[in-house]
MIMARMAR-608078 format. One record per residue (C-alpha): residue in three letters; x, y, z. Coordinates in steps of 0.1 Angstrom, whole numbers. Layout:
BEGIN
  res     c1     c2     c3
  ala      X      Y      Z
...
***
This chain:
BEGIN
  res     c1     c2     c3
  unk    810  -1810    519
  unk    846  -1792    513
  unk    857  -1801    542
  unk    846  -1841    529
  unk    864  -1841    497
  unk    895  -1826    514
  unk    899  -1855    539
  unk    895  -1880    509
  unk    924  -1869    490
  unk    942  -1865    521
  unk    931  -1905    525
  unk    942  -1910    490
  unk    977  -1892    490
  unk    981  -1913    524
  unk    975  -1946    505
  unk    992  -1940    479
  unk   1028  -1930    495
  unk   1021  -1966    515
  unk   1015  -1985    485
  unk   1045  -1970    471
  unk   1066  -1978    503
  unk   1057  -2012    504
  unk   1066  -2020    467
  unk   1095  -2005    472
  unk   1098  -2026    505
  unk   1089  -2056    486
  unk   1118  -2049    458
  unk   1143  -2046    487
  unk   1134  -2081    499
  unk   1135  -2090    467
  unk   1171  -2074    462
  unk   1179  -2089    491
  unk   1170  -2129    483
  unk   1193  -2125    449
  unk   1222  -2110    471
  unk   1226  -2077    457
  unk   1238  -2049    479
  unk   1213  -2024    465
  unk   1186  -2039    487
  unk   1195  -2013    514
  unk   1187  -1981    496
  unk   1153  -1992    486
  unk   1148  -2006    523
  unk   1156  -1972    530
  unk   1136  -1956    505
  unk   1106  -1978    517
  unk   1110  -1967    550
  unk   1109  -1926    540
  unk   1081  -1934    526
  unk   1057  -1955    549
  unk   1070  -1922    577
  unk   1059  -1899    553
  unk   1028  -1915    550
  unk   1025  -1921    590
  unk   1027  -1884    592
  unk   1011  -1874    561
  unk    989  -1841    576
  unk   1016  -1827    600
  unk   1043  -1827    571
  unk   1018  -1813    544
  unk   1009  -1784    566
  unk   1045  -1773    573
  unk   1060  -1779    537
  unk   1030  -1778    513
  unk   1057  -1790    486
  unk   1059  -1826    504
  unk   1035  -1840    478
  unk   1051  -1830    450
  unk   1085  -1836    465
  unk   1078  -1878    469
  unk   1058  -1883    444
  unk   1092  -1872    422
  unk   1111  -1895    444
  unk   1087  -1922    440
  unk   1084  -1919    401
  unk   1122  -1919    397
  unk   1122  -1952    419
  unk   1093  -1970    399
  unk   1109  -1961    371
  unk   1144  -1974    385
  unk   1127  -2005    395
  unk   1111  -2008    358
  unk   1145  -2013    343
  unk   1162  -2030    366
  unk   1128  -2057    361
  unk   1138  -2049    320
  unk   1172  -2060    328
  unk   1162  -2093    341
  unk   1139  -2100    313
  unk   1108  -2099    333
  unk   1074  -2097    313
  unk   1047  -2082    332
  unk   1061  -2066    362
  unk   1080  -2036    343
  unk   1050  -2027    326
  unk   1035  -2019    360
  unk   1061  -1999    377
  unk   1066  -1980    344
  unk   1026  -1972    347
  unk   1031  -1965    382
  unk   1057  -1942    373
  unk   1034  -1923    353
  unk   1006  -1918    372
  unk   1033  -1904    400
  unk   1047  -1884    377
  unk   1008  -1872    362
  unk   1005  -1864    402
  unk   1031  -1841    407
  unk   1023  -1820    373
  unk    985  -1817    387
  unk   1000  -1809    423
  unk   1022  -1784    409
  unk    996  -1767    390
  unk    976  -1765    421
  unk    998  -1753    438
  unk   1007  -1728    417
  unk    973  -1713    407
  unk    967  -1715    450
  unk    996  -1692    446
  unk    977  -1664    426
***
């Protein structure tokens, strides 16, 4: 039953970094289509984190911080993505990456505690 619920949040941390990596991805092409140079780092963003995804169980064996360590990354980059959609007086897609930003960032304070009360 353990053993069950384990493999599901794996699953669901798994998910999550891909769905990340391809709205990132998706903001590059976007970047990409209006001409801006920036494109690149989020292509390369969205590439870090599809990879971390691809190897999701290896990594979180060897650094049990890796959680914790993208989820920042991809909270700062929602939220980066947020105001950047702000700037170009978008409606509803800001909204979206500022929620997704939270959530990541609610994710990381529950991993950390986890983490830290595994510690004890």
């Amino acid at each position: 039953m353990n053993n069950s619920i384990t493999q599901r949040k794996e699953k669901l941390k798994k998910f999550s970094h891909i769905l990340a990596g391809v709205l990132i991805l998706l903001h590059a092409f976007e970047k990409h289509e209006g001409g801006h140079g920036t494109y690149i780092f989020f292509v390369i963003a969205g590439i870090v984190f599809l990879s971390i995804a691809i190897f999701h169980h290896p990594l979180k064996r060897r650094f049990p911080l890796v959680d914790t360590c993208f989820f920042s990354i991809e909270a700062l980059l929602s939220f980066v993505i947020a105001y950047d959609y702000f700037h170009m007086n978008k409606t509803g897609l800001p909204f979206m990456y500022l929620l997704a930003g939270i959530l990541q960032l609610s994710a990381v304070f529950i991993f950390s505690k986890k983490l830290k009360n595994s510690q004890l």
